[in-house]
C-alpha positions in Angstrom: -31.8 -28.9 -18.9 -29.9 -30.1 -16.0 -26.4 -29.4 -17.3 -27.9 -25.5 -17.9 -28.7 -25.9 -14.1 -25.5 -27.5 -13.6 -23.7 -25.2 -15.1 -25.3 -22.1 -13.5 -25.0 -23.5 -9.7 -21.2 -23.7 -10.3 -20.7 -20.5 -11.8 -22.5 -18.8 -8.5 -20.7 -21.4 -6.5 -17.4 -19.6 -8.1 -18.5 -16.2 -7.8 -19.3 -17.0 -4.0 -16.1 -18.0 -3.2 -14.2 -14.7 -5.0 -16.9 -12.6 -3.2 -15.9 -14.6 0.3 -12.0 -14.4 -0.7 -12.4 -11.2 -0.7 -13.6 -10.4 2.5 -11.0 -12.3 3.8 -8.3 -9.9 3.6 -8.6 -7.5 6.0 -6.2 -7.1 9.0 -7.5 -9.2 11.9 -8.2 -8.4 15.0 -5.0 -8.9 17.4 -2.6 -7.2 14.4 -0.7 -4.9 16.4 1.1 -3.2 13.5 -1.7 -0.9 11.5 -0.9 -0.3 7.4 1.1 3.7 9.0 3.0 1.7 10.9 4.4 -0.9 8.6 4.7 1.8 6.1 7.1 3.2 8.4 8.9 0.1 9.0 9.6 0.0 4.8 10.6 3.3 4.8 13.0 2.8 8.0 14.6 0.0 5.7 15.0 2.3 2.9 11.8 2.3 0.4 11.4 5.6 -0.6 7.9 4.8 -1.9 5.0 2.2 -1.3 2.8 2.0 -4.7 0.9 -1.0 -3.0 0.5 -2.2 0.8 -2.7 -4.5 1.4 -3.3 -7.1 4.2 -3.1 -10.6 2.2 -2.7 -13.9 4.2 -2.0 -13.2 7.3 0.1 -10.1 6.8 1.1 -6.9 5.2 1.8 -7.3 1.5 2.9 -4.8 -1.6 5.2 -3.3 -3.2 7.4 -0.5 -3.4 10.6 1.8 -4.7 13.8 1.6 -3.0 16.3 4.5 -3.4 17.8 2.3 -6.2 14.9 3.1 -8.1 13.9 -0.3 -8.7 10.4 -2.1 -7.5 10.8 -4.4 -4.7 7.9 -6.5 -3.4 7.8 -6.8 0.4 5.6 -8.8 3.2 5.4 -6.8 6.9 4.7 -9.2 10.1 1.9 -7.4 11.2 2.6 -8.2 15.4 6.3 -6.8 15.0 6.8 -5.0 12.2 9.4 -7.1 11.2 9.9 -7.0 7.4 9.7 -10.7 6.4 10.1 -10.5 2.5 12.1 -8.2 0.6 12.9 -9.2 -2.8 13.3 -7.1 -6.3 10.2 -7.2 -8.6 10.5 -9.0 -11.5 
């Protein structure tokens, strides 16, 4: 009986921390750059599409289609705008 009770406290212990995780992404308070503006910024540098944009540790994150027609994934400083990752999908 107590590895049944075991077992259960760790699985809500798990499913606690995805639900927290979760709620952890979200842009934080003193970001300066909102998700339009870093949008912007990707398509200034020549993405002609963004098919994901999310804030994930700390900054923007996602991905997107340059005019080569290939997926790129990208990461967007989110007090400049700077684009700080911009590397080809694989």
């Amino acid at each position: 009986m107590k590895a049944m009770t075991r077992l259960f406290t760790g699985l809500a212990l798990v499913g606690a921390l995805g639900v927290s995780a979760a709620w952890a992404d979200q842009p934080g308070a003193d970001w300066k750059v909102n998700k339009d503006q870093a949008e912007a910024a990707l398509k200034s540098a020549g993405y002609t599409q963004i098919t994901k944009i999310e804030a994930d540790d700390g900054h923007w994150e996602g991905e997107g289609i340059k005019a080569d027609g290939k997926q790129y994934e990208f990461h967007v400083d989110p007090h400049t705008g700077a684009i700080t990752k911009d590397e080809l999908d694989k």
